[in-house]
N, C-alpha and C positions, 0 to 999 in steps of 0.2 A: 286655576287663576294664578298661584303661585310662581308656576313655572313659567308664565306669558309673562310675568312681571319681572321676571327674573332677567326672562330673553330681553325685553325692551330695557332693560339698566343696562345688559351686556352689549347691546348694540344702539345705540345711542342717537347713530347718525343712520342707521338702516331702518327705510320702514319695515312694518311686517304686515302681510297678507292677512289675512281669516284667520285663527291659530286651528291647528287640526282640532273637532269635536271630543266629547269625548269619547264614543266609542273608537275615533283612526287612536289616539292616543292610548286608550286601555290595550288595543291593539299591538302597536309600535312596544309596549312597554311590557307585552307579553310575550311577543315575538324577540326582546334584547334577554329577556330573563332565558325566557326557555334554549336558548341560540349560545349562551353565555356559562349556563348550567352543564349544558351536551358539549361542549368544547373546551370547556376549562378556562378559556380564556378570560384573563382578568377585567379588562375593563372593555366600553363601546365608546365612542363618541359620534352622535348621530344629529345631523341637521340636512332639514329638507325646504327644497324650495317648493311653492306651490306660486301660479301668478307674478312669478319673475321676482318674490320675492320669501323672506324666511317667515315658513308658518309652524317650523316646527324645530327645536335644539333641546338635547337632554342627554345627557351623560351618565355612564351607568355601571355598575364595580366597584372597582376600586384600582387605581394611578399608580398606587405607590402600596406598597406590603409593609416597609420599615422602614418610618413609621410607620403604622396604616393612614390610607388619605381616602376616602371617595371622592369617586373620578368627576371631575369639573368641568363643565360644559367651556370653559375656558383654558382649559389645562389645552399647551400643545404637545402634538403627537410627530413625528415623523411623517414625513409622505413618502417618501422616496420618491421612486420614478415617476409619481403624479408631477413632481415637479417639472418632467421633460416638455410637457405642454405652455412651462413658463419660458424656459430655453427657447424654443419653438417661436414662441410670443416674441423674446427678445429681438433673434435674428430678423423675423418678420419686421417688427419697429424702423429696425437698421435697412434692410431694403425699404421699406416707405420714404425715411429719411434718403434714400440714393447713395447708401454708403457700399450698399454689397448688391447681388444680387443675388439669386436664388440659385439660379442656372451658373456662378460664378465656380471655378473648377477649386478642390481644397488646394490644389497646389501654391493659388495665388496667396495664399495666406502662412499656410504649414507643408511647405515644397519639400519637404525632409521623410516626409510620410508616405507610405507605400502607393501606389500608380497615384499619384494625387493629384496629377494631371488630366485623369480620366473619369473623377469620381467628383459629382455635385453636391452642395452643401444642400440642395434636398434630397439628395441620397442619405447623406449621414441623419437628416433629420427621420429619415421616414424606413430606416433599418433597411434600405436598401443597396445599400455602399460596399461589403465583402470585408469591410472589418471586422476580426474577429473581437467577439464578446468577453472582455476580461473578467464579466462577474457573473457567470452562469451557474456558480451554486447555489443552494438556499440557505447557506451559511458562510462566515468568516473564514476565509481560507488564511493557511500560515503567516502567509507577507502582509494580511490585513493586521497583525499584530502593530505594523511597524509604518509610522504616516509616510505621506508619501505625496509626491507635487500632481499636477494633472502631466506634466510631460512626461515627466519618469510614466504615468499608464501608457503613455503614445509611447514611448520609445521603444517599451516591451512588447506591446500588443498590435498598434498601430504600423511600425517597421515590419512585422510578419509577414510573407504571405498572404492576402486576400484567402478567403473562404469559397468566393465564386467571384466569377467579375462582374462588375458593377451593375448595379438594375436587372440582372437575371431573375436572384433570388428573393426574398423575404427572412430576413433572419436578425432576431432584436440584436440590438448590438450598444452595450452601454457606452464603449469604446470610439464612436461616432457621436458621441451626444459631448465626451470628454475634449475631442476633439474641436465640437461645436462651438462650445463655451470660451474654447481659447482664441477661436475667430471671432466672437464676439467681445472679448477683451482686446482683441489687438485692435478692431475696428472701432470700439467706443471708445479705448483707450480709458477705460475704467473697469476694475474687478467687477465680474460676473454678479455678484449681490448687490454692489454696489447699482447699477445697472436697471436691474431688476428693479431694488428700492426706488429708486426717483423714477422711471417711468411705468411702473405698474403697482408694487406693492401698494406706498407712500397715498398714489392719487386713488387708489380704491379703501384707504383705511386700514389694510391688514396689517396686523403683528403677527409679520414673519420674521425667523433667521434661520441662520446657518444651523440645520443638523444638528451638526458638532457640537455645537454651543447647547443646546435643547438638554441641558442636565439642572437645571435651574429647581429649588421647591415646588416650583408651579410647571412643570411639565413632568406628562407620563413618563413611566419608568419602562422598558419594555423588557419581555418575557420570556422563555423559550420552555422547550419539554422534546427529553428523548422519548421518543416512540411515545407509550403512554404511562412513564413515568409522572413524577412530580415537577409542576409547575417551577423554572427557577427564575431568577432573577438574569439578564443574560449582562455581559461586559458591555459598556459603550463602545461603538467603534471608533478607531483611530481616528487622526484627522488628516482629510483629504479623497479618501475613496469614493466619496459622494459626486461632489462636485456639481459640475454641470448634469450629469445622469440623474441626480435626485440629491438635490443638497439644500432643498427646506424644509422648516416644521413650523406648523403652526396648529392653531385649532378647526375645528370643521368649520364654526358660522365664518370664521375669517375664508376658508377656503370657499366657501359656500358665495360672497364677495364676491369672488372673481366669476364661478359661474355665472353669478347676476349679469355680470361684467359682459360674459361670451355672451348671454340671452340677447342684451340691451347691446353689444357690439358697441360698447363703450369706451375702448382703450386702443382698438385698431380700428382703422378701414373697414368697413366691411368686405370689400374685397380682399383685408390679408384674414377676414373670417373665412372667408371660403376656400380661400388658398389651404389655410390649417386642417380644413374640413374635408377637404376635397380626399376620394381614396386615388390613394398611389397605386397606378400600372407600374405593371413589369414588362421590360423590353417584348416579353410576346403578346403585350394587352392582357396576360391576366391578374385579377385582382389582386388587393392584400387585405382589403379591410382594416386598414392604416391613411392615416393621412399626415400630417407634421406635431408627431410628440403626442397622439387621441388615435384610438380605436376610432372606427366610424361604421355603426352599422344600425338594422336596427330593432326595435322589439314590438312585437306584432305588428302594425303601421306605423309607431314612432320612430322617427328619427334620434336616432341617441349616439354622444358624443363619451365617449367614455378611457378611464384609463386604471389601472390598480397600481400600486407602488408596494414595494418590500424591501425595508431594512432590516437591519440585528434587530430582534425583539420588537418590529412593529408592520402590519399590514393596515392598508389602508385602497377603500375603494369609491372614483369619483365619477358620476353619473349625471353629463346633462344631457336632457329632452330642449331641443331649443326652441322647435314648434310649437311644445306645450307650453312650455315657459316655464319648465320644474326641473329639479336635480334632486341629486340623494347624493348623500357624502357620511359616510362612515370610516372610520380611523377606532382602532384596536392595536393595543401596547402588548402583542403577541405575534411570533412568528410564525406559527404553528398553528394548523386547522384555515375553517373556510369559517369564520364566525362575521368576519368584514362583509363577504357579497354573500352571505347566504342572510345577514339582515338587510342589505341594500336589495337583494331579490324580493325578499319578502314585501318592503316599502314600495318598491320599482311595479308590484303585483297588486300593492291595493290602491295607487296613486291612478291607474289606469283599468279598476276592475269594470269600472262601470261604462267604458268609452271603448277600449279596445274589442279586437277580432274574436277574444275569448270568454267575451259577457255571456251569450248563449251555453256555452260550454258549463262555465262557471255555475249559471246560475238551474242548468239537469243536475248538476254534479252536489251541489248545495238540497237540491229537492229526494235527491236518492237517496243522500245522508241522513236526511230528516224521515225516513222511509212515506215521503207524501206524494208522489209523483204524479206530476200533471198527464194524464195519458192524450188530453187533446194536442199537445206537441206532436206525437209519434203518428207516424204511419199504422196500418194495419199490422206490417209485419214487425215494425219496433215494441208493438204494443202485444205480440204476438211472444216475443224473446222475453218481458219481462214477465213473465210468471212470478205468482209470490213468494217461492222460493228463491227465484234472480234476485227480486227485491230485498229478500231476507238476507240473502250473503253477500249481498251488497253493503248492504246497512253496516250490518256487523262487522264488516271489513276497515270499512270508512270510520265509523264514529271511534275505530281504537285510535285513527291516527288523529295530529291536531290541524291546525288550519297551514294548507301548504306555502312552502317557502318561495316558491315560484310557480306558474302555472305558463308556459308557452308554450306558440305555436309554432312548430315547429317545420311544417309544409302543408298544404293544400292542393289538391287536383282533382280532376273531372275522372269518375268511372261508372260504369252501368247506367249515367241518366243523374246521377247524385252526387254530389258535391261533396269531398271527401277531406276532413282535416286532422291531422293528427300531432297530438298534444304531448306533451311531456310536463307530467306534476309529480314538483318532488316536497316532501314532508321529511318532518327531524330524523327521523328513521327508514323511510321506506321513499321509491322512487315506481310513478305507476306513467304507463303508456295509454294516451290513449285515443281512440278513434269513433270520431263522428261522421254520421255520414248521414245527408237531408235531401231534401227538393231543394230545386236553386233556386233563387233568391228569398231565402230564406224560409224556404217552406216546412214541413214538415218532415220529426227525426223516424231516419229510415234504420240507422243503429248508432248507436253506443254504449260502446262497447273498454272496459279497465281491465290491465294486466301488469303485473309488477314487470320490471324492468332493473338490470344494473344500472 
């Protein structure tokens, strides 16, 4: 009750859904511990939508080391490149308004920059353009000591060479996002945040800013680590390398806001929703699994809208389902590890245990554990493979490890007569394969069958 009362102070003007039970919660709050423990990672910040709206925020660690602070369901984080889907957002605005258009060549804007006569401003949004990527490391490089404007990035990276020509390939490129952002200042004739605030942050409520700024008492600290060294404190980055590529921070329920925002198609058209959503071809028709500034793909039968972000000392991972009307949004003041979407998996896994393609799966996999298995499921010959020996090393197997961090589906087809699915479940330690195979529609299990995997 605490913590629901805590959320409705913190969000004032947002309703909130059902709040998670307690068991999703004992859950959620075992799956940050144990994720947080195995990673080092200092802190979590976790909010979930259920029902298009937040039924769940709790923050978890610790923010700050000197002083110590536990971490604040209000403390903001860094997004980085989550924030490209606001960029994204932006442009879109500005084509609603009839200022640009989509299809509009970068020449007409930034004529200075390499073929930019041949290359569309949904090319740069959708990393399909051939600019090369000025920040492909997972770290600060030397000139990141020293600030820097967004044209100095175009001048150096932008005047190159093309990496392929336009719309061929698929290859992220922060250098097209940098680009973005200065076409959207020449055409609103307002700085990029500024922008952003008045038509999206501002009318959805968030407390967002610049990055840069994000050093304040009240925001995370963020973290690094060689190899598996000691956790350290990392430098703030300069000012400027952000930019339009990922230049906000804020907290999860505020980012959480906006997902509402995409659910309810509340701040654009819905046709510039679909526009942002849509996946981008490449000139030979084949996919990317991108559409403008969002992955786009999806998990079991869900549709999910998705993106991660990585700055100095911070990841961050945002997840909407728009069908369902839920999102998962986790933010970590670390650079280092997979602590961000290995708990958004784990939420992403119990948010749809009971509705998706892997209920059946889940719920053999749950009865083998508990060595009680229903043998009226199986076939003759299923029931035939599990001797009580299979049953025993089964057991034994499973009950070392704890409840998995993700469980999908990975493909399904038709062989022998029997409907064939094969699953990929991964836990803190171990990653297992595995393959069901039944009568169709839904009849009886013919095998399944678990084997570890890398």
């Amino acid at each position: 009750m605490k913590r629901l009362v805590a959320l409705i102070a913190l969000l004032p003007a947002m309703a909130t859904a059902a709040p998670f039970t307690q068991a999703e919660t004992a859950k959620v709050d075992a799956l940050a511990a144990r994720i947080l423990a195995t990673t080092g990672v200092p802190s979590a910040s976790v909010t979930v939508v259920r029902d298009g709206q937040i039924a769940y925020a709790h923050a978890y660690g610790v923010q700050r080391a000197d002083p110590r602070a536990p971490a604040s369901i209000d403390a903001r984080y860094q997004i980085a490149s989550v924030s490209k889907q606001f960029t994204a957002a932006a442009m879109l605005l500005l084509a609603q308004d009839g200022k640009l258009s989509l299809d509009d060549k970068v020449g007409k804007y930034l004529p200075d920059l390499t073929d930019a006569d041949k290359i569309s401003l949904r090319q740069l949004l959708s990393h399909t353009s051939g600019y090369r990527d000025y920040w492909p490391q997972d770290y600060s490089f030397v000139d990141m000591a020293t600030p820097v404007q967004p044209q100095q990035i175009l001048d150096r990276w932008a005047k190159a060479p093309l990496d392929f020509a336009p719309g061929t390939k698929w290859q992220y490129s922060n250098t097209g996002y940098v680009a973005a952002g200065l076409i959207i200042e020449k055409v609103s004739g307002q700085p990029l945040l500024t922008f952003l605030q008045n038509r999206i942050l501002m009318p959805l409520g968030m407390r967002a800013i610049d990055g840069d700024l994000a050093t304040g008492a009240g925001d995370a600290v963020g973290f690094m680590r060689y190899a598996a060294g000691p956790v350290r404190r990392v430098t703030p980055s300069v000012k400027g390398w952000l930019f339009a590529a990922g230049e906000l921070a804020m907290s999860t329920p505020d980012l959480a806001k906006w997902d509402i925002s995409v659910i309810d198609k509340s701040v654009m058209r819905p046709a510039s929703y679909a526009e942002q959503q849509r996946e981008v071809k490449l000139a030979d028709g084949s996919g990317t699994d991108y559409g403008l500034g969002v992955d786009v793909d999806k998990v079991g039968s869900h549709r999910r809208i998705h993106h991660g972000g990585e700055a100095t000392g911070f990841l961050t991972e945002n997840r909407i389902y728009p069908d369902d009307r839920a999102a998962v949004v986790v933010a970590v003041n670390a650079d280092f590890g997979d602590a961000h979407s290995a708990i958004a998996d784990g939420i992403e896994a119990m948010l749809f245990a009971d509705t998706d393609a892997t209920a059946r799966a889940r719920a053999v996999l749950d009865q083998i554990r508990a060595g009680k298995l229903d043998r009226s499921r199986f076939t003759a010959n299923g029931n035939y493979y599990f001797t009580a020996t299979a049953i025993g090393d089964y057991r034994a197997s499973l009950v070392k490890l704890a409840e998995p961090l993700s469980f999908t589906l990975d493909k399904s087809s038709i062989r022998g007569g029997f409907t064939a699915e094969y699953y990929t479940i991964t836990y803190p330690t171990a990653k297992l394969k595995l393959v069901l195979r039944a009568e169709p529609d839904g009849g009886k299990i013919e095998q399944f069958m678990l084997f570890p995997t890398s």
